[in-house]
C-alpha positions as CSV (number, residue, x, y, z in Angstrom):
1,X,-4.7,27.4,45.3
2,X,-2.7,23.9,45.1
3,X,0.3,23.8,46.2
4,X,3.5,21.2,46.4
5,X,4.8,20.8,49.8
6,X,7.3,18.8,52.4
7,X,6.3,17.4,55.6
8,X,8.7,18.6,58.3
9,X,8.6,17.3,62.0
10,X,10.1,19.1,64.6
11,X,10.2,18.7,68.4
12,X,8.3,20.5,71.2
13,X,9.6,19.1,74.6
14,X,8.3,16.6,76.3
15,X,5.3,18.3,76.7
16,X,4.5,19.7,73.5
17,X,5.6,16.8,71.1
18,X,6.1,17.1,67.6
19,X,4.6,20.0,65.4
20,X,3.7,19.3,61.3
21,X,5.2,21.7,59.3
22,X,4.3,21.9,55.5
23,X,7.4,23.5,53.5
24,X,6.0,24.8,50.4
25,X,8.2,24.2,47.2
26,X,5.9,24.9,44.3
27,X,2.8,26.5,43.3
28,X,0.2,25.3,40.5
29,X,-0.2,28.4,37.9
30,X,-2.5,26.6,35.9
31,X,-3.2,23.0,34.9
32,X,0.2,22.5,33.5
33,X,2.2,25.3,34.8
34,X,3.9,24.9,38.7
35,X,6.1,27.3,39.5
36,X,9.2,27.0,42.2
37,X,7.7,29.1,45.7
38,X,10.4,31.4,46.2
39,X,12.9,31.2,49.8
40,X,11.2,28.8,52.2
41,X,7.8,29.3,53.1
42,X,6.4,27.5,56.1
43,X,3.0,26.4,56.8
44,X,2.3,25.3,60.6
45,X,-0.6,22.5,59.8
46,X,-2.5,19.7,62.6
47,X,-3.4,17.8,59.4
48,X,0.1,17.2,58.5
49,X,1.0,15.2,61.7
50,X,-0.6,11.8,60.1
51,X,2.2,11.8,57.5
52,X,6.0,10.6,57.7
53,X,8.3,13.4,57.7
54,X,9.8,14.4,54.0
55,X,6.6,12.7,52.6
56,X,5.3,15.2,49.7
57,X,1.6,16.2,49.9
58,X,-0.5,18.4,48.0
59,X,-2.1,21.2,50.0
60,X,-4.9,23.0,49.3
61,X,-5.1,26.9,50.7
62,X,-6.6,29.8,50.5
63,X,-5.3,33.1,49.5
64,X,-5.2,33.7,53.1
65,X,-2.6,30.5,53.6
66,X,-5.0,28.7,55.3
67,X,-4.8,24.9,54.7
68,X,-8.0,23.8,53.5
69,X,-7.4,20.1,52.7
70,X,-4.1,17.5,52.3
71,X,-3.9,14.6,50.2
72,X,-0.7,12.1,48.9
73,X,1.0,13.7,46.5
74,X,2.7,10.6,44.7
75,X,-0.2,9.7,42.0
76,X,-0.4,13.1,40.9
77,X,3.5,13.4,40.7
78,X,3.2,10.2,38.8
79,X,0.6,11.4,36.3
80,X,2.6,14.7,36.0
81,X,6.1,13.2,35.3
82,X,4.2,10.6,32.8
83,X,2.5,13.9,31.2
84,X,6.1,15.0,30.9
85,X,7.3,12.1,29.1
86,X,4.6,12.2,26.8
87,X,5.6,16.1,26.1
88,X,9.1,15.3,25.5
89,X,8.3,12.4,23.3
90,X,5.9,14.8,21.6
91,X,8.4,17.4,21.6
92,X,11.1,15.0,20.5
93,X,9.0,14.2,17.4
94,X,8.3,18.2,16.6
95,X,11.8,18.5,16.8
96,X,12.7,15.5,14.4
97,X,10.0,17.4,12.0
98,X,11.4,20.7,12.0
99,X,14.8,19.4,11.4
100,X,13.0,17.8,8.6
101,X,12.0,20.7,7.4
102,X,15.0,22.6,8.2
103,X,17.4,20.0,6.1
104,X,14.2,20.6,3.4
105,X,14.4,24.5,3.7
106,X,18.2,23.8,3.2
107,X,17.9,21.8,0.3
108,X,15.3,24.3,-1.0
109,X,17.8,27.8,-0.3
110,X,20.9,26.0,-1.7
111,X,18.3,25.4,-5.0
112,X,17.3,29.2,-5.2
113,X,20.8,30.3,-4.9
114,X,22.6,27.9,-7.5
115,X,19.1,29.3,-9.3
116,X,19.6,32.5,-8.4
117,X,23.7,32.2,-10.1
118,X,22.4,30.3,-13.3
119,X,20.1,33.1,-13.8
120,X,22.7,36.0,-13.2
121,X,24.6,34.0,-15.7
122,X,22.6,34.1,-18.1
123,X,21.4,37.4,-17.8
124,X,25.4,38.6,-18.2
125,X,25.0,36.3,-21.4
126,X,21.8,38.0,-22.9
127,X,23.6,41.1,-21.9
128,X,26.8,40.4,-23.8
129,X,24.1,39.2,-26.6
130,X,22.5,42.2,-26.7
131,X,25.9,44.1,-26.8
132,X,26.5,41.7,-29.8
133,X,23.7,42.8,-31.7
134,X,24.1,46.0,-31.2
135,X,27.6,45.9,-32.9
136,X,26.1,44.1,-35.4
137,X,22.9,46.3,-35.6
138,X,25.8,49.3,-36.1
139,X,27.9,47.5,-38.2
140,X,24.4,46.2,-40.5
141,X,24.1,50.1,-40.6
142,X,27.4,50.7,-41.6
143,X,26.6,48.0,-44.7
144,X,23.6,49.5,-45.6
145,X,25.2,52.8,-46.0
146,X,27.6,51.1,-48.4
147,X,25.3,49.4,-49.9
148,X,23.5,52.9,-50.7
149,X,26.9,54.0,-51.9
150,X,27.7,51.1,-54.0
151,X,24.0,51.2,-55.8
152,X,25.0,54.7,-56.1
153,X,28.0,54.2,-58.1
154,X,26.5,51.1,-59.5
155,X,24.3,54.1,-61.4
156,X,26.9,56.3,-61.9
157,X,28.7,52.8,-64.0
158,X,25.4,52.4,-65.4
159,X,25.1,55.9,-66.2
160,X,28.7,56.0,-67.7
161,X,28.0,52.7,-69.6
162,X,25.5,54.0,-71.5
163,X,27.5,57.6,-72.1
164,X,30.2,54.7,-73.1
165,X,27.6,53.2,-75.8
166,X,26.3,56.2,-77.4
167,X,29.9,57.1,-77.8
168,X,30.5,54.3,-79.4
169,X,27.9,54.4,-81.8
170,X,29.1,57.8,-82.6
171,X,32.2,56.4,-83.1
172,X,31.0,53.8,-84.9
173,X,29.0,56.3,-87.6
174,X,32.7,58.0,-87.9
175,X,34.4,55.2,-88.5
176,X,31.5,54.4,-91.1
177,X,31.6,57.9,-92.8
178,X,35.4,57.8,-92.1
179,X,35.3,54.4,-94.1
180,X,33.0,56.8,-96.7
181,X,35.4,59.2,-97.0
182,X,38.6,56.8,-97.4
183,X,36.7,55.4,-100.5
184,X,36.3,58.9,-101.6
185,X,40.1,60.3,-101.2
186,X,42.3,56.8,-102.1
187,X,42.8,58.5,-105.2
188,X,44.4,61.2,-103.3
189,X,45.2,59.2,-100.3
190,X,45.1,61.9,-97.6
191,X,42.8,64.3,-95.3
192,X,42.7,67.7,-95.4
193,X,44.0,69.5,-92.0
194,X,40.4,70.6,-90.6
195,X,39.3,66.8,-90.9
196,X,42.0,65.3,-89.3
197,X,41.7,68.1,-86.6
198,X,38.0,67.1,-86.2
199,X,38.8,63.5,-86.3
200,X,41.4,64.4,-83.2
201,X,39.2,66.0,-81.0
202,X,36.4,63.3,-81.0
203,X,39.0,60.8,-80.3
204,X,40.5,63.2,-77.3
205,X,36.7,63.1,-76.4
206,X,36.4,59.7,-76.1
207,X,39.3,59.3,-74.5
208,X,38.3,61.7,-71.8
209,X,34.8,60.2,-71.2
210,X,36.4,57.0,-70.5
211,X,35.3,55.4,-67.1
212,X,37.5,55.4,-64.4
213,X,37.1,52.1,-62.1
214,X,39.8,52.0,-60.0
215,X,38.2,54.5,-57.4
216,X,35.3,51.8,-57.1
217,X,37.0,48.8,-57.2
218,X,38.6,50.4,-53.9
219,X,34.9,51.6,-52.1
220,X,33.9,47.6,-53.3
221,X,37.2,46.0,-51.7
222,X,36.2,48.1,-48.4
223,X,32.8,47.0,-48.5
224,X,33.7,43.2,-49.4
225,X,36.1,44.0,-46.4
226,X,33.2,44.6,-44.1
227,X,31.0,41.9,-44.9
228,X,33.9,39.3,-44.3
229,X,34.1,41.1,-40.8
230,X,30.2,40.6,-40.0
231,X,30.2,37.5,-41.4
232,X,33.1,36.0,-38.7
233,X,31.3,37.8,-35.9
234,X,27.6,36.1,-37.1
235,X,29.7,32.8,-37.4
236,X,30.8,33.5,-34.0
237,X,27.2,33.5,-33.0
238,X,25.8,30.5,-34.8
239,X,28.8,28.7,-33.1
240,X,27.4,29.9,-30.1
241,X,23.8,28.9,-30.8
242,X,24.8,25.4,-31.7
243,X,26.8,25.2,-28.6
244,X,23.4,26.3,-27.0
245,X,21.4,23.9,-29.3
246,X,23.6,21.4,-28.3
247,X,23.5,22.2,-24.4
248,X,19.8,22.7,-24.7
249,X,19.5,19.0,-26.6
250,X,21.1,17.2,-23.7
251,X,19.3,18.6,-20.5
252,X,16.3,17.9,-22.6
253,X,17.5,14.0,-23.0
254,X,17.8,13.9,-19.3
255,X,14.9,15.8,-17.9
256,X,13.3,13.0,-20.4
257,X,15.4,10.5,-18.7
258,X,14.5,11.7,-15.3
259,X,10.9,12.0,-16.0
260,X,11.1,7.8,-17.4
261,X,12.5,7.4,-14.1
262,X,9.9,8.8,-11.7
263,X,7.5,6.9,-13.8
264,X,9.1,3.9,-13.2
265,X,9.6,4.6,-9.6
266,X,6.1,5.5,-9.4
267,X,4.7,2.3,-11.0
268,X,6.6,0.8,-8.5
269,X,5.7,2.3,-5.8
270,X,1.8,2.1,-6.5
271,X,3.1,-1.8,-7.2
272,X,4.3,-2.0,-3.3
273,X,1.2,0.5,-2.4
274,X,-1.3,-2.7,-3.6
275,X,0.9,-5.4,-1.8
276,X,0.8,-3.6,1.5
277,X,-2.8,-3.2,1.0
278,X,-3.3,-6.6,0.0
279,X,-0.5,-7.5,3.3
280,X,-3.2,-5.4,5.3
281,X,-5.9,-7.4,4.1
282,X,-4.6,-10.6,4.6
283,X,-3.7,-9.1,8.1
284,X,-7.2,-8.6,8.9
285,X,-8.3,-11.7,8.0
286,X,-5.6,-13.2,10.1
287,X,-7.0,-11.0,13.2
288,X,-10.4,-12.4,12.5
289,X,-9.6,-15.7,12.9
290,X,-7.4,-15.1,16.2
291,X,-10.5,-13.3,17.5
292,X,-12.7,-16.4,16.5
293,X,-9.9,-18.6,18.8
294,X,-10.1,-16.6,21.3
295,X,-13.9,-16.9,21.4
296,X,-13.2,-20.5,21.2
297,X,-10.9,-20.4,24.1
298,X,-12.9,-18.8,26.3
299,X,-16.0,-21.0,25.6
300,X,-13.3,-23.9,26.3
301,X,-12.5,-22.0,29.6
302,X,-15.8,-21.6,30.7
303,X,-16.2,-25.5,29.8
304,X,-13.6,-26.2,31.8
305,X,-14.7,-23.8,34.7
306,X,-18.2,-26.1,34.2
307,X,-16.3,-28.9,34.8
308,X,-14.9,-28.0,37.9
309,X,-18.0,-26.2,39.2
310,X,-19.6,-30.1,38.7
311,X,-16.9,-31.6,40.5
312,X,-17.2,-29.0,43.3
313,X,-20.8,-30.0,43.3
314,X,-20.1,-33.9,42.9
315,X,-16.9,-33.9,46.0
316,X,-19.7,-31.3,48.3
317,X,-22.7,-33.9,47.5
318,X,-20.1,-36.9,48.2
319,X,-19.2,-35.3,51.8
320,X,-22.9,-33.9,52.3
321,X,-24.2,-37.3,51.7
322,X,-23.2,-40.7,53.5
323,X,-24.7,-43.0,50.8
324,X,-22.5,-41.2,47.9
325,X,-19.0,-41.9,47.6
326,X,-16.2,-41.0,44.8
327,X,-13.9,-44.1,45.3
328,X,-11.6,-44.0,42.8
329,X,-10.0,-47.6,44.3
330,X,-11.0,-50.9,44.7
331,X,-10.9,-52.7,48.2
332,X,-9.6,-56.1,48.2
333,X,-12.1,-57.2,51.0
334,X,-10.8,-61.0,50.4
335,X,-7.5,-60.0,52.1
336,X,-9.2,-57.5,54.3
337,X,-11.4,-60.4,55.9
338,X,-8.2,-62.8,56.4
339,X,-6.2,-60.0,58.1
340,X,-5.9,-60.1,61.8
341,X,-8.5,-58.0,63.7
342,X,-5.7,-56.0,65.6
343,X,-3.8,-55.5,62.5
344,X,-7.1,-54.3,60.2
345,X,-7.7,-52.1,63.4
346,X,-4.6,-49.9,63.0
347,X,-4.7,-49.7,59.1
348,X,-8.2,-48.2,60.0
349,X,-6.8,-45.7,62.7
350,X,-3.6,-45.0,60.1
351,X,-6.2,-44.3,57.2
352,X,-8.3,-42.3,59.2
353,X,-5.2,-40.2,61.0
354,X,-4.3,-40.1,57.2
355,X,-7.8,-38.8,56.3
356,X,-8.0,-36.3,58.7
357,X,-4.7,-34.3,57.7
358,X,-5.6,-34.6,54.2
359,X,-8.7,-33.2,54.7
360,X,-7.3,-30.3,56.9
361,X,-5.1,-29.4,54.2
362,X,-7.6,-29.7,51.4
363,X,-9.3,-27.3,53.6
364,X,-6.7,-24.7,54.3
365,X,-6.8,-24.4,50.6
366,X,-10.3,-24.0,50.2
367,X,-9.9,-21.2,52.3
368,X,-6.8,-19.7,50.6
369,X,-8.9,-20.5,47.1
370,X,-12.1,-18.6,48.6
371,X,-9.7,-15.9,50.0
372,X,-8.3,-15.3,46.5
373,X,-11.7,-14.8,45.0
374,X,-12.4,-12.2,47.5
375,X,-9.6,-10.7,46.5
376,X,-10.2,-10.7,42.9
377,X,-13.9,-9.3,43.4
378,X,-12.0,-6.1,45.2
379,X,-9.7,-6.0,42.4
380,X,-12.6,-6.0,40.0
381,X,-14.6,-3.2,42.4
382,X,-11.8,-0.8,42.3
383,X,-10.9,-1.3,38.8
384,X,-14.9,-0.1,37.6
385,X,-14.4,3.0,40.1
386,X,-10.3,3.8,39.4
387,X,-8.9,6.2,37.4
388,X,-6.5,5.1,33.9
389,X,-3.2,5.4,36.0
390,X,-4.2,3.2,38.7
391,X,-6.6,1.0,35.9
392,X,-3.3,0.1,34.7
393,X,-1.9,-0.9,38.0
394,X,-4.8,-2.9,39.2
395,X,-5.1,-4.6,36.5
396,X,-1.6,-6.1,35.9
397,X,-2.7,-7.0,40.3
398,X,-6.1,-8.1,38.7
399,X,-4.3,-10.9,36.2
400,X,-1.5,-11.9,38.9
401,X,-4.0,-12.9,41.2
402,X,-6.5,-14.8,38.8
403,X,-3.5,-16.4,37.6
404,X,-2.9,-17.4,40.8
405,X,-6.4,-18.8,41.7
406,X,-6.3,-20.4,38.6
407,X,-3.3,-22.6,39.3
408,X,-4.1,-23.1,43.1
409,X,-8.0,-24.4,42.0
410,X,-6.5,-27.0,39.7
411,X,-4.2,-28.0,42.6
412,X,-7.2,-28.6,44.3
413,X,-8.9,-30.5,42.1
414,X,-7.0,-33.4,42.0
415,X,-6.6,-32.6,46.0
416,X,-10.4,-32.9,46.3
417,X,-9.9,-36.2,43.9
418,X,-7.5,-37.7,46.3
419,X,-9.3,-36.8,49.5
420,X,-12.5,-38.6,48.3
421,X,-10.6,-41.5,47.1
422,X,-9.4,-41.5,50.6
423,X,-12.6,-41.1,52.6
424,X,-13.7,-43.8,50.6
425,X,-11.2,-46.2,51.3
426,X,-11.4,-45.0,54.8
427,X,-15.3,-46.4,54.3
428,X,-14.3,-49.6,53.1
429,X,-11.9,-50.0,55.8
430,X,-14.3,-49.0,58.5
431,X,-16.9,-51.3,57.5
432,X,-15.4,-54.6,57.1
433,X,-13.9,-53.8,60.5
434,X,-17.4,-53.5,61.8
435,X,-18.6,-56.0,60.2
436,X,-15.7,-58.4,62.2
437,X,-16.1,-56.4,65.3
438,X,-20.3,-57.5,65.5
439,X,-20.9,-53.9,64.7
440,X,-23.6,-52.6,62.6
441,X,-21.5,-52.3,59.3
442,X,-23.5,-49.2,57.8
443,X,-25.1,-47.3,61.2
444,X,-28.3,-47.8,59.7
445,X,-27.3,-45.8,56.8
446,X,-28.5,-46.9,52.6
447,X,-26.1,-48.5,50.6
448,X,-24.0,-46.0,49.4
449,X,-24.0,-44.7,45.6
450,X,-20.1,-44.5,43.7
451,X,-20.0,-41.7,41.6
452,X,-16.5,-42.4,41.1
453,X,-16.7,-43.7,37.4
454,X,-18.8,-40.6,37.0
455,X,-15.8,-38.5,38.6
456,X,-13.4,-40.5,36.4
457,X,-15.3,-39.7,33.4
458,X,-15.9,-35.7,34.0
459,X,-12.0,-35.5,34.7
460,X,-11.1,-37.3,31.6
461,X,-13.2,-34.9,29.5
462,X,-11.8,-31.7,31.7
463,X,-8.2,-33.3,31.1
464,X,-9.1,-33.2,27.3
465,X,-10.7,-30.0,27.1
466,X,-7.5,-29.2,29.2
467,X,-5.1,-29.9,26.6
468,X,-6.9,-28.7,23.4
469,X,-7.3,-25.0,25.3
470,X,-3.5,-25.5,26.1
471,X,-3.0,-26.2,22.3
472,X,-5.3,-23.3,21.5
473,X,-3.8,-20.9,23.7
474,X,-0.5,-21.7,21.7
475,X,-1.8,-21.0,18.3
476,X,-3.4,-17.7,20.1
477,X,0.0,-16.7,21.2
478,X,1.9,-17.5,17.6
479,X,-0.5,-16.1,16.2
480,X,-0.5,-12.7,18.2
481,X,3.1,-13.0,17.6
482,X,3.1,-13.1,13.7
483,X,0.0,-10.7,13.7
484,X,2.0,-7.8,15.9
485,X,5.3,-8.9,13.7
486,X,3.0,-7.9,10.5
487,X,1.4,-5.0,11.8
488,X,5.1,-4.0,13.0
489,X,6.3,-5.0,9.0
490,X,3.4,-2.7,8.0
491,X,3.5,0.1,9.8
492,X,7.0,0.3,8.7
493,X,6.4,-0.4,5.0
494,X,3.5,2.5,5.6
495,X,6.3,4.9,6.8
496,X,8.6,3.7,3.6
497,X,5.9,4.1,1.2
498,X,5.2,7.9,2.4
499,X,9.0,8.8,2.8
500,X,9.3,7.4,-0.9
501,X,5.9,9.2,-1.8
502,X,7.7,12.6,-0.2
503,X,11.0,12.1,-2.1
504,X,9.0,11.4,-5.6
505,X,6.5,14.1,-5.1
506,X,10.1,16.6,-4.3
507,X,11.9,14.8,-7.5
508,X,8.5,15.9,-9.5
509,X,9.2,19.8,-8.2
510,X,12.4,19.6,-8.9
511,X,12.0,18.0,-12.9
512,X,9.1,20.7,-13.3
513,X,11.6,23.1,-12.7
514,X,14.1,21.4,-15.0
515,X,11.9,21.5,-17.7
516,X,10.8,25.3,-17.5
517,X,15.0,25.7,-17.4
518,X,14.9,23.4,-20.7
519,X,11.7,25.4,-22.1
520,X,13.4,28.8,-21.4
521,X,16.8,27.6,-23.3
522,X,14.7,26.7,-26.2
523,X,13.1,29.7,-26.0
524,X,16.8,31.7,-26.0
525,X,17.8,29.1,-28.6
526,X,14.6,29.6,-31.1
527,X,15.1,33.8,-30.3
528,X,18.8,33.8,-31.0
529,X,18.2,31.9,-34.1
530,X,14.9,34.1,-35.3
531,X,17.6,37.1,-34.5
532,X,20.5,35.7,-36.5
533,X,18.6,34.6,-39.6
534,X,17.6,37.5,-41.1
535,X,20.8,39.2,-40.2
536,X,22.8,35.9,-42.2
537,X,20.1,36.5,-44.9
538,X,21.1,40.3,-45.7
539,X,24.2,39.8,-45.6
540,X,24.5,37.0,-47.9
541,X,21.8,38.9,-50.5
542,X,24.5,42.1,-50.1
543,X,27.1,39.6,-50.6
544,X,25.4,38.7,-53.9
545,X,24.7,42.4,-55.1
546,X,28.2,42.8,-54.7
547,X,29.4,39.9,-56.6
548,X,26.9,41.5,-59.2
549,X,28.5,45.1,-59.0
550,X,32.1,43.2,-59.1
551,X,30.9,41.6,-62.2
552,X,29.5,44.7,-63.7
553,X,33.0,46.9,-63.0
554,X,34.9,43.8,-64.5
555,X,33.0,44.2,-67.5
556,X,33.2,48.4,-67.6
557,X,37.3,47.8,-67.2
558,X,37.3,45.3,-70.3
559,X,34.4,47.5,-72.2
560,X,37.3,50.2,-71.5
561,X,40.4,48.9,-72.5
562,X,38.9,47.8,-75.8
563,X,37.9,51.9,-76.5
564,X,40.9,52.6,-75.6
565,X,42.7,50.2,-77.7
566,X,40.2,50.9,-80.8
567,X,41.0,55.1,-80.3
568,X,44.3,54.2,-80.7
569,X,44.3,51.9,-84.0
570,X,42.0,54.9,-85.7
571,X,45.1,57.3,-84.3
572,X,47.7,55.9,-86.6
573,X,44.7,55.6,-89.3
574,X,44.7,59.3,-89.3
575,X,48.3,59.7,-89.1
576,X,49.0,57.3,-91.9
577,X,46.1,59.5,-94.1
578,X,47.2,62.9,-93.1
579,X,51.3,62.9,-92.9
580,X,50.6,64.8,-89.8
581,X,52.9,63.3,-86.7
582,X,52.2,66.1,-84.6
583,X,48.0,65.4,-84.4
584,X,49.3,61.5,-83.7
585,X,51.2,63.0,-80.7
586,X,48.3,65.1,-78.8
C-alpha cells in the first residue's frame, strides 16, 4: 500500500547517531482517493536516512508495515495538486451548468405556475359559464313552457274567433230576417212580445260568448317580461364573448408578432452562422500560410546553420593548413619594409601576444559552445524518455538553452572571423620580418592560399539570409498574433452564436405554448358563440310568435268591441219596435 509520509531525524548519542523515522500522514485508497492516517504513526526505516529531515516521501509497505521501497514525493504531489486544479476547474464549470439549469428550471416553474393560475382562472370562468347556461337553460325552459301556454291560448282565441264568426253570421241572418220582418210589420210598426223576447236572448248570447282578453294580455305581458330578462342576461354574454374575441384577437397579433420576430432573429443569426464560418475559413487559410513560413524559416535556419557549419570548416581548414589563410586586411608591406627592424620586431611580439589571447578566448568559447550542445543532446535524451509533467519542464530548459547556444555561436562567428584576420596579419607581420632578419620568409612552407574573399562572401550571404529570417520570423510572430486573436474572436462568436441559438430555440417553446393558449381561446370563443347562437335565435323566433299573438289579441279586442257595439245599436232597434223598455234594460 502507498503511503504519504515525513522524514523525521532524531538523535542516538554519540554512538548511535541519527535514526530515520517516516511519520505517516496519509494513505492511498485508490488512484484518486488518500485518506488522512489517523494519530501519528511511526515507521523506524534505514532507507529514510539519505533524505533531509521534513522532506515528504512516498513509501511503499506491506500490510505488515514493512517498508518495501522510498521515492521523492514532490512530482507526484505536483501531478496530484495539478489533477486537483483540473477537478475544480471541471467542477467549477459543472457548477456554472447546473446553475444554468437551475436559473432554467426556475424560469421553467415560475411558467407552470403563472400557467397553472391562468388555467384555474379560467376553469372558475367556464365554471361560472356553465352556471350561466344553466340559468339560461332553466330559464329557456321556463319560456318554452310559456310558450306552450301562449300557443295554448293562442287556440283557445283561435277557437273563440271562430265561435265569434259563426255568431256573427247568425247574427247577421237575424239581422237579415230581422230586416225581413221590419218590411213585413212597418204597417204595424211593432213586434210581438215572443219575438222581441227571442231577439233578447240571442243578443244576451252574444254578449255572453264574447271573448275576454284581458286575462291573456296579462300571461303575454309576463312572458314578454321574461324574454326581456333572457335577452339582458344573453347580452351580458355576447358582451362577454366580444371582450373574449377581442382578448383572443390581440394575443393572436402578438404571438404573430413574436413569431416575425424569431424569424428575423433567426435569419440573422444563420446570417452571423455563415460569416463565422466564412471568418473560420479565412482563418484556415491564414494558418496555412503561417505554416508555409515557418517551413520557410526553418529551411532559412538550416541555410544559415550551412553557413556556419562552412565557416567552421573554412576557419578549421585555415588553422589546419599553413598555406590557407582568411585575411580579411591588407598589409601595407611598403611601410612595413621602411620601418625600423627593432620597431617591426615588437609590433610582431604585440601582434602575436595579441594573437595568442584572442585565440585562448576564442577557445574557451568553443568549449563553452561544445559544452552547451552536450547539454542540449541530454536535454533531448530525457525529453524522449520523460513523462508530460516533466516534458513540459524540460522543454521550456530545452529552448533556454538552444537559445543560448544560438546567441553564443554567432558570437563566435565573427570571433572566429576576427581571430583569422589576426593570425593572418600576424603572418604578414612575421614574414616580412624574416625576410629583413635573412630568415627563410616561409620555413619552406607553399605560398599560402586567401580564402578571405571567399569568407567575405559566405558571411555576406549568411548576413542576408540573417536579416530576411529576422523579417520572417516577424511576420510569423504577427501573424500567430492575429491568428490566436481570431481564433480567440471565434471561439467567442462560437459561444455567442449557441447562447443565441439556446435563447431562440427557448423563445420557440415558449411561442408554441402561446399559440396553443391562443388556439384554446379560440376554441372557448368559437364554443361560447356555437352555445349562444341558437339560444339568441329562439328567443328572437319566440319574440316574433309573440309579436304575432300580440297582434292577434289586438285584433280579437277590436273584433270585440265592434259586437259589442253592434248588440247594442240592434238593442234600441228592438226597443224602438216593441215599446218594451224593460227587454232594453236586461
Amino acid at each position: 500500500m502507498l503511503y504519504l509520509a515525513e522524514v523525521q531525524k532524531k538523535s542516538g548519542g554519540l554512538i548511535g547517531g541519527n535514526k530515520a523515522e517516516l511519520k505517516l500522514l496519509a494513505c492511498q485508497r485508490s488512484e484518486q482517493n488518500w485518506s488522512a492516517v489517523p494519530g501519528e504513526e511511526i515507521i523506524p526505516s534505514d532507507e529514510a536516512s539519505k533524505y533531509n529531515p521534513g522532506a515528504l516521501v512516498l513509501v511503499e509497505m506491506t500490510a505488515g508495515k514493512q517498508v518495501q521501497r522510498i521515492q521523492e514525493a514532490a512530482r507526484q504531489l505536483v501531478s496530484i495538486l495539478q489533477n486537483f486544479s483540473r477537478l475544480q476547474e471541471r467542477f467549477k464549470a459543472q457548477e456554472e451548468e447546473i446553475e444554468q439549469w437551475k436559473q432554467s428550471l426556475t424560469y421553467q416553474s415560475q411558467e407552470l405556475n403563472r400557467r397553472e393560475m391562468e388555467m384555474e382562472a379560467r376553469r372558475e370562468q367556464l365554471e361560472q359559464m356553465e352556471d350561466d347556461f344553466e340559468k339560461l337553460e332553466h330559464q329557456r325552459q321556463e319560456i318554452e313552457t310559456l310558450r306552450e301556454d301562449v300557443n295554448r291560448q293562442r287556440d283557445e282565441l283561435e277557437r273563440k274567433n271562430q265561435e265569434l264568426e259563426g255568431a256573427w253570421d247568425h247574427l247577421r241572418g237575424e239581422m237579415r230576417r230581422l230586416e225581413e220582418r221590419q218590411a213585413e210589420i212597418q204597417q204595424s210598426a211593432q213586434l210581438d212580445d215572443d219575438q222581441a223576447r227571442a231577439l233578447h236572448e240571442l243578443l244576451d248570447r252574444l254578449t255572453a260568448n264574447a271573448p275576454q282578453s284581458s286575462a291573456s294580455r296579462e300571461q303575454l305581458a309576463l312572458v314578454l317580461e321574461l324574454i326581456d330578462q333572457q335577452q339582458a342576461i344573453l347580452t351580458q354574454h355576447w358582451q362577454t364573448l366580444e371582450q373574449q374575441h377581442n382578448t383572443a384577437q390581440q394575443m393572436q397579433s402578438e404571438v404573430d408578432r413574436q413569431g416575425q420576430e424569431i424569424r428575423d432573429r433567426w435569419q440573422q443569426w444563420h446570417q452571423s452562422q455563415d460569416s463565422m464560418e466564412q471568418a473560420r475559413g479565412e482563418l484556415k487559410a491564414q494558418q496555412k500560410v503561417l505554416d508555409s513560413k515557418r517551413e520557410y524559416a526553418q529551411m532559412l535556419s538550416l541555410h544559415l546553420q550551412n553557413h556556419d557549419d562552412l565557416n567552421q570548416q573554412l576557419f578549421r581548414l585555415a588553422e589546419s593548413s599553413d598555406g590557407i589563410t582568411l585575411s580579411g586586411q591588407q598589409v601595407d608591406l611598403a611601410a612595413l619594409e621602411k620601418m625600423q627592424l627593432d620597431d617591426l620586431q615588437k609590433l610582431v611580439q604585440d601582434l602575436e601576444q595579441e594573437l595568442q589571447k584572442l585565440s585562448q578566448f576564442v577557445e574557451s568559447q568553443e568549449e563553452e559552445l561544445r559544452y552547451k550542445q552536450q547539454e542540449i543532446d541530454e536535454l533531448q535524451a530525457k525529453i524522449q524518455a520523460a513523462n508530460e509533467f516533466d516534458r513540459l519542464n524540460l522543454e521550456n530548459e530545452l529552448a533556454d538553452e538552444q537559445d543560448g547556444y544560438q546567441m553564443l555561436n554567432e558570437t563566435l562567428v565573427g570571433q572566429r572571423r576576427s581571430l583569422n584576420d589576426r593570425r593572418g596579419l600576424f603572418n604578414q607581420h612575421q614574414m616580412v620580418l624574416r625576410r629583413r632578419q635573412g630568415q627563410p620568409a616561409d620555413d619552406g612552407r607553399p605560398a599560402g592560399i586567401d580564402l578571405g574573399p571567399l569568407a567575405t562572401q559566405i558571411e555576406s550571404q549568411r548576413h542576408q539570409q540573417a536579416e530576411d529570417l529576422h523579417k520572417l520570423e516577424s511576420q510569423i510572430e504577427q501573424m500567430q498574433t492575429a491568428i490566436q486573436q481570431a481564433d480567440s474572436m471565434i471561439a467567442s462568436q462560437v459561444q455567442d452564436q449557441q447562447n443565441k441559438r439556446n435563447e431562440l430555440k427557448q423563445l420557440e417553446e415558449t411561442l408554441t405554448s402561446r399559440r396553443s393558449e391562443v388556439a384554446q381561446i379560440w376554441g372557448r370563443v368559437a364554443l361560447y358563440q356555437e352555445m349562444l347562437q341558437p339560444i339568441q335565435d329562439k328567443t328572437d323566433a319566440l319574440r316574433q310568435k309573440l309579436d304575432e299573438v300580440s297582434g292577434l289579441l289586438g285584433q280579437g279586442e277590436e273584433a270585440s268591441n265592434q259586437q259589442s257595439q253592434a248588440i247594442a245599436e240592434i238593442r234600441q232597434i228592438l226597443v224602438s219596435l216593441t215599446n218594451t223598455p224593460e227587454l232594453a234594460a236586461s
